[in-house]
N, C-alpha and C positions, 0 to 999 in steps of 0.2 A: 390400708388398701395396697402398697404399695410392700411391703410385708407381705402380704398372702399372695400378691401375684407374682413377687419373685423366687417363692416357696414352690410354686404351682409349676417353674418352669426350669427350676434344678432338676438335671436329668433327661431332659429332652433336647436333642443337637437345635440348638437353636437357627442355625442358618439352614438344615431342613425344614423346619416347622414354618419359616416363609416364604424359601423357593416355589415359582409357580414358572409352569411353560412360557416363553413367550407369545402371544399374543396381542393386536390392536385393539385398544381402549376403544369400544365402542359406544361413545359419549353420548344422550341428546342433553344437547346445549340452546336454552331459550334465553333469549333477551329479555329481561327484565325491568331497565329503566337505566336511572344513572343521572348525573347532571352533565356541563359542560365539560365536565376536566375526568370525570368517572364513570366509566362503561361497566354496567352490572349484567352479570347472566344468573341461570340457576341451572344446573346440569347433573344426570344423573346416568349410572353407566351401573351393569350388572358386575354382581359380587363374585369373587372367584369362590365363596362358600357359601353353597346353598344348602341352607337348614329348613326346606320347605316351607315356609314362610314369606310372602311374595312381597310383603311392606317389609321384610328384612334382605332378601335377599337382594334389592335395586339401590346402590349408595348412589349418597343424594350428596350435593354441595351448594354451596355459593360464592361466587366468582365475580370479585372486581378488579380491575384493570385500568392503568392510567390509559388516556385516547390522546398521549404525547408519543409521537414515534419513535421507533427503535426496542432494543430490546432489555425486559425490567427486571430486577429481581422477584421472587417471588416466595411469601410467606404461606405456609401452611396452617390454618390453626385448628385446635382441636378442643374441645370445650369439655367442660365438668361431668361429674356422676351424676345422669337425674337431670341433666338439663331438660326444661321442657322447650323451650324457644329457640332461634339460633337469633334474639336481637343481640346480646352482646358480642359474641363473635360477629354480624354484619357490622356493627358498627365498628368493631377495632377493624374489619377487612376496607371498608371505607376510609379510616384513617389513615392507615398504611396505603392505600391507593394515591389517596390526595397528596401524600409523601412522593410518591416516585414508583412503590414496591406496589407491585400485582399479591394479590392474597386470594385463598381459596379456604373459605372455612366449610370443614367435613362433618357430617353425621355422620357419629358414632352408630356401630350397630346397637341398636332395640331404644334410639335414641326419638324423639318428637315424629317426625313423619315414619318411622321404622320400627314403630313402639308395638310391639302385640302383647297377648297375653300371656304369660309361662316365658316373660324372656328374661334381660340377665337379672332386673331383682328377683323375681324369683329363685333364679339361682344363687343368689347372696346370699336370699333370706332362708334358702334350705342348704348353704353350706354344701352346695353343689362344686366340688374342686373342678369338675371336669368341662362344667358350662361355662363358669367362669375364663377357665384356661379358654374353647371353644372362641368366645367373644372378644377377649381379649387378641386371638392371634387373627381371628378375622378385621377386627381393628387399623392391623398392624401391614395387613395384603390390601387394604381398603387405601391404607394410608400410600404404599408404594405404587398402587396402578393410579392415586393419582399424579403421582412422580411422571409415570409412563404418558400420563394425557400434557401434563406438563412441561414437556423437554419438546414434546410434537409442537406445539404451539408456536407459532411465527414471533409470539410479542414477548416472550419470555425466556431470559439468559436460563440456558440448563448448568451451569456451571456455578449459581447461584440460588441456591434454594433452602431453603431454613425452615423451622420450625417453632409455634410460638404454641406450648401448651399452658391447657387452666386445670389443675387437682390432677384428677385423673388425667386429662390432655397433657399432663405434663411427662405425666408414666409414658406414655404411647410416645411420646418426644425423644425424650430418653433411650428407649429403646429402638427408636428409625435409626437414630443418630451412632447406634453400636451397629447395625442390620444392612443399613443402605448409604452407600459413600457417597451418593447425590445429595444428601444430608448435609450439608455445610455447619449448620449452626443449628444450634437448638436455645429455647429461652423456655425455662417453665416456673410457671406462680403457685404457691399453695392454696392462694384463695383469689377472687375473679379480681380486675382491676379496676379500680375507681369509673365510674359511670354516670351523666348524669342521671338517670333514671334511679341509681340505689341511692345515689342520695336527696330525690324527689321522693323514695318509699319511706327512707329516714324521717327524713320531714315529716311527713304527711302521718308517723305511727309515734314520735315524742317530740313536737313539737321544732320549732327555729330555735332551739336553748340548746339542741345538741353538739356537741365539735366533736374531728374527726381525729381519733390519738394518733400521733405519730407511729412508724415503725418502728422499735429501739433498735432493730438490725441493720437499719438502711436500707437501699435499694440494693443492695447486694447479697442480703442477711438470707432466711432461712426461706421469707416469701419468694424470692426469684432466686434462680441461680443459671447461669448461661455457661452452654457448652461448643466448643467448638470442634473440628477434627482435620489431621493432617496426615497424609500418606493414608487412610485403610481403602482396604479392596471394600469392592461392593461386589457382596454373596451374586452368582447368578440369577436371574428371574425365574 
């Protein structure tokens, strides 16, 4: 995947294909829940690209936040190809909260609540270069005006903000992290990260007799690789 959508974008200036005018993130942001130490919201603000589609057009998130005062870092995450749920991204955004770091994990376009019909598998599956590229850079303006909601925010350092992607989230990482110098860090996995739930579905399809093989790469091998960056400009909005 990461193949065909670096092929798709040879040739196109890439810091035009994300510049967008300035304007105010016009967020609604609902409370959610949360325990004593974690303030949950759920927030959704209009797409700078409207492909007619009203369940695509409104990006959606989820947002925790430590309720210790002052001001926290802040993780972005971005989840796989084909996700249908956003529980594993909520719950790595809760771990990271209970840590110190505020997170916002984003749907993707044509992702769980954004999902219609004719969107991007369709475009995979019909070898559509041009939808793909479409979705992919909508992604990627998705990704930066949550930047812009995020630096507005009273409880969160703008001068610290990262990026933690999963497969595909990891592409979209990747690519913030060349695009937008509020990008601090980027972390991306090739496959999701240990969970109890996948290893509850383990269980539960070959029995308590399974073990879980190590990674012969490490923590640093082929599954994760972390980026950071120093001195670049950040493209205008």
């Amino acid at each position: 995947m990461l193949g065909i959508f670096l092929a798709l974008v040879q040739g196109h200036p890439l810091l035009d294909v994300y510049r967008y005018p300035p304007r105010p993130v016009e967020a609604q942001v609902q409370p959610t829940g949360g325990d004593s130490s974690v303030a949950e919201f759920f927030l959704t603000y209009p797409s700078l690209v409207q492909t007619g589609s009203p369940a695509n057009d409104r990006v959606a998130a989820f947002y925790f936040v430590p309720r210790t005062p002052g001001r926290h870092p802040v993780v972005v995450i971005l989840h796989a190809l084909g996700s249908q749920t956003a529980s594993l991204e909520q719950w790595i955004g809760r771990e990271f909260a209970h840590r110190g770091l505020a997170a916002l994990a984003l749907v993707l376009p044509y992702h769980m609540m954004r999902k219609v019909p004719g969107g991007l598998w369709t475009a995979i599956q019909q070898g559509d270069a041009d939808g793909i590229l479409a979705a992919g850079v909508q992604a990627i303006l998705h990704l930066r005006r949550a930047l812009d909601w995020l630096e507005t925010r009273a409880e969160i350092a703008p001068d610290r903000m990262g990026v933690v992607g999963i497969s595909l989230g990891a592409i979209g990482g990747a690519i913030a992290l060349g695009v937008d110098a509020r990008v601090k860090a980027d972390v991306g996995r090739r496959r999701a990260p240990d969970h109890p739930r996948r290893r509850e579905a383990v269980k539960a399809r070959i029995g308590e007799g399974h073990r879980e093989l190590p990674d012969p790469y490490g923590e640093r091998g082929p599954g994760k690789c972390t980026r950071s960056r120093k001195g670049r400009q950040r493209p205008p909005p």
